[in-house]
C-alpha positions as CSV (number, residue, x, y, z in Angstrom):
1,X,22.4,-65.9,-20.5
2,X,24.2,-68.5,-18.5
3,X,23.1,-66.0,-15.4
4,X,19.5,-66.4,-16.0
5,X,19.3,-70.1,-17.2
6,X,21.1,-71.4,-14.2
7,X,18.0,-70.4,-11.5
8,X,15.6,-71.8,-14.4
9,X,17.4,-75.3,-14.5
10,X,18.0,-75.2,-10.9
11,X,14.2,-74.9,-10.3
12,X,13.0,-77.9,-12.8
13,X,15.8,-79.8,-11.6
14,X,14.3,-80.1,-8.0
15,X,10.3,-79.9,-9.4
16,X,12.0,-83.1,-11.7
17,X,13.4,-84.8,-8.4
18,X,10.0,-84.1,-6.1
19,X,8.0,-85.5,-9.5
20,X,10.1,-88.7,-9.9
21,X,10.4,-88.9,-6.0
22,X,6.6,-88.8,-5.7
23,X,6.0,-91.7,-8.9
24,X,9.1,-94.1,-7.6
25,X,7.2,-93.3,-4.0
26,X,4.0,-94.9,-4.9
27,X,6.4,-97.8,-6.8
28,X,8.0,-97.9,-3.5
29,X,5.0,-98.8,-1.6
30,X,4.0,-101.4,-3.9
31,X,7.5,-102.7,-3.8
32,X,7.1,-103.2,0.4
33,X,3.7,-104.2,0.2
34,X,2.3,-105.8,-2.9
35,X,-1.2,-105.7,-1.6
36,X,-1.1,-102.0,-2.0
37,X,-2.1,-102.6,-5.7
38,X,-5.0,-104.6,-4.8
39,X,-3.1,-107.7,-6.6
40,X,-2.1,-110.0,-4.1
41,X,-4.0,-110.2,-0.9
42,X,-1.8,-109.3,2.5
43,X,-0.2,-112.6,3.6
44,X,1.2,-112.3,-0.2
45,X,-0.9,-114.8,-1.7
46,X,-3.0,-114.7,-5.0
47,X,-6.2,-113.0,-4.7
48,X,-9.3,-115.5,-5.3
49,X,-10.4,-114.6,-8.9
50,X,-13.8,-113.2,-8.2
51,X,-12.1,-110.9,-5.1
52,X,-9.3,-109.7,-7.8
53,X,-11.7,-108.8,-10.3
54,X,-13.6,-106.3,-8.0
55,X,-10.3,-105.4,-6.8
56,X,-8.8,-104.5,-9.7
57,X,-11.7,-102.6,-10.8
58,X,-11.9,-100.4,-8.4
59,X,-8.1,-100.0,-8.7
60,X,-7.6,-99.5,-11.9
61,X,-10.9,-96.6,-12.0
62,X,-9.0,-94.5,-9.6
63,X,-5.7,-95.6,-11.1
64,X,-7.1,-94.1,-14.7
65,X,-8.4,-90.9,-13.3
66,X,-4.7,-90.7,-11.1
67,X,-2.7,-90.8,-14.0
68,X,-4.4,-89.4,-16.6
69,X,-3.4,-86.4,-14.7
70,X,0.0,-87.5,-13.0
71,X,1.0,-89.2,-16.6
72,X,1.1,-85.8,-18.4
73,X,2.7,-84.1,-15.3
74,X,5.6,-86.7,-15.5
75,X,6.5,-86.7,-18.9
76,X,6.1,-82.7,-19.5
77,X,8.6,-82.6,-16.1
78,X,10.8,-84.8,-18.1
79,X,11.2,-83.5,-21.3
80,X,11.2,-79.2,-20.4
81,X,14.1,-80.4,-17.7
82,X,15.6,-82.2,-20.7
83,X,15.0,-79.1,-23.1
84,X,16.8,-76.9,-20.2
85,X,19.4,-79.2,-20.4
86,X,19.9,-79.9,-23.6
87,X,22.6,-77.4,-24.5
88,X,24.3,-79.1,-22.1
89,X,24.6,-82.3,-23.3
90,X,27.8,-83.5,-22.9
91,X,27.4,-83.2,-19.0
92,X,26.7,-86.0,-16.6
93,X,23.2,-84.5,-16.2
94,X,21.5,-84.7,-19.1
95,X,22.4,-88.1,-19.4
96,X,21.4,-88.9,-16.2
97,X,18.3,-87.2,-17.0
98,X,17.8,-88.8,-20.6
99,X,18.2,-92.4,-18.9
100,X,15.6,-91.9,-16.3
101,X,13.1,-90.5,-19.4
102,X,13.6,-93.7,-21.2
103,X,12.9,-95.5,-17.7
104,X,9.7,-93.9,-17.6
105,X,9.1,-94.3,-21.3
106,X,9.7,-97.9,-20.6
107,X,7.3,-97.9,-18.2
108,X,4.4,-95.8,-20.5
109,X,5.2,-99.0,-23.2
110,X,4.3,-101.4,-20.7
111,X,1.6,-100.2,-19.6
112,X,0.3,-99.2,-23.1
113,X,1.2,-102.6,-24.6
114,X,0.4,-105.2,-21.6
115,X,-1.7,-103.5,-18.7
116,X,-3.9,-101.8,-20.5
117,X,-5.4,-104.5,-22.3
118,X,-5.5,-106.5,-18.9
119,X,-7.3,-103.4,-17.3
120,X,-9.8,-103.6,-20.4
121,X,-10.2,-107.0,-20.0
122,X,-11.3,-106.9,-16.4
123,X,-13.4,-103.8,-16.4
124,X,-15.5,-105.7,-19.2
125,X,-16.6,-108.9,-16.6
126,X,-19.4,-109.0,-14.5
127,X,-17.8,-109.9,-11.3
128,X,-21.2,-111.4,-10.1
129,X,-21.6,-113.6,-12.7
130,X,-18.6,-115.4,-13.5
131,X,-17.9,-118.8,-15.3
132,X,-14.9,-121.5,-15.2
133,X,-13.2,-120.1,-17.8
134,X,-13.4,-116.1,-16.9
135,X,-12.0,-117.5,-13.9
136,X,-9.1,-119.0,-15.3
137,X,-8.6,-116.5,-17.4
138,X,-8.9,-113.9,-14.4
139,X,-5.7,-116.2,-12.5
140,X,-3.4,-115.9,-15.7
141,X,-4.1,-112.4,-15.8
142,X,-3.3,-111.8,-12.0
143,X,0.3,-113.3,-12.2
144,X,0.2,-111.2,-15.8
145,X,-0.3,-108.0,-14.1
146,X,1.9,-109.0,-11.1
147,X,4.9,-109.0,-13.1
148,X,4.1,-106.1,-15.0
149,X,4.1,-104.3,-11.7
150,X,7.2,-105.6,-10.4
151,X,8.8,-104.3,-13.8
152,X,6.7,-101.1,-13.7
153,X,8.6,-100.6,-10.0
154,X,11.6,-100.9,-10.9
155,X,11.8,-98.4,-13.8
156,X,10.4,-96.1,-11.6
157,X,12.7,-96.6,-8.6
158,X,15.4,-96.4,-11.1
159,X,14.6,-93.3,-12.6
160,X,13.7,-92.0,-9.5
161,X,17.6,-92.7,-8.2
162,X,19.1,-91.1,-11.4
163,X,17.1,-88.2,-11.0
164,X,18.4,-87.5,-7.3
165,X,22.0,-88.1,-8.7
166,X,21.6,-85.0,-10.9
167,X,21.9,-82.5,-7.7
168,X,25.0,-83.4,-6.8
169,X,26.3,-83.0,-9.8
170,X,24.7,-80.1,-11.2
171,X,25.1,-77.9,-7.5
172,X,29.2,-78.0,-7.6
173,X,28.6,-76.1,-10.5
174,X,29.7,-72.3,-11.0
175,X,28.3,-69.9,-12.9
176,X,30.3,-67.1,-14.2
C-alpha cells in the first residue's frame, strides 16, 4: 500500500505547492505593488472616492468570476492533500499542511465576513452619481478593504511558505 500511496502523495504534494505558490503569487504582487488591487493609486496614495468606486468595481467583477473558480480549486487541493496525509499525522507534514489550510480558511472568513459586504456595498452605487456622504462612506471603506488586503496577503504568503517546507521534508523519506 505504502508503494502505491507514496507516488499519489508525492503528486498532490507538488499540485498543493504550484496551487498555494500561484494564490500567495498574486498576494505577492499586491504585497510589492498595492495598486495592483486597484486600491491605492501608484504613488501609494488613497484613490479619490469616485475613481475607487469604478475601480473596485471592475476589480472585484473579475475578482468574483477568478475565484469562484480558483476558491474551489484551493481548498479541494487542500483538503485531498490533507486526506492523503492524514494517516500520517504525526509527521511534520501534515501539520505543516493543516496550518497552511487554516491560513487559507482564515483568509475565506475574512473575506466572507468583511470584504464581501464591502464588495456589495460598492457594486450597489452609481459611480456617476454620488453624494457627500457615499463619498465618505466610500474613503472608510477604502482604508477597510486596504487592511483586509494586507491581512489577506499575509495568510497567503504564509501558507504559501509552509507548503514549500513540506518537500523537503516529505522527499528524505524512504519507502520500503
Amino acid at each position: 500500500m505504502k508503494k502505491i500511496l507514496y507516488p499519489i502523495q508525492t503528486i498532490a504534494l507538488y499540485l498543493m505547492l504550484l496551487i498555494a505558490g500561484g494564490y500567495g503569487g498574486l498576494h505577492v504582487s499586491g504585497l510589492l505593488d498595492p495598486s495592483v488591487f486597484g486600491v491605492i493609486n501608484p504613488a501609494g496614495d488613497l484613490m479619490p472616492p469616485e475613481t475607487f468606486a469604478a475601480a473596485w468595481q471592475w476589480t472585484d467583477g473579475f475578482m468574483r468570476v477568478r475565484m469562484g473558480i480558483c476558491g474551489p480549486i484551493i481548498m479541494y487541493g487542500y483538503i485531498i492533500t490533507l486526506i492523503l496525509f492524514v494517516r500520517e499525522w504525526r509527521g511534520p507534514v501534515f501539520w505543516l499542511l493543516l496550518a497552511a489550510f487554516g491560513l487559507f480558511m482564515a483568509d475565506v472568513v475574512l473575506t466572507g465576513t468583511q470584504q464581501i459586504p464591502i464588495n456589495r456595498y460598492i457594486q450597489s452605487l452609481d459611480v456617476k452619481h454620488l453624494n457627500a456622504e457615499d463619498l465618505k462612506k466610500i474613503s472608510s471603506v477604502n482604508r477597510q478593504l486596504i487592511q483586509n488586503f494586507k491581512s489577506r496577503e499575509w495568510f497567503s504568503i504564509l501558507g504559501f511558505v509552509l507548503v514549500a517546507l513540506t518537500p523537503f521534508l516529505w522527499g528524505s523519506r524512504k519507502v520500503s
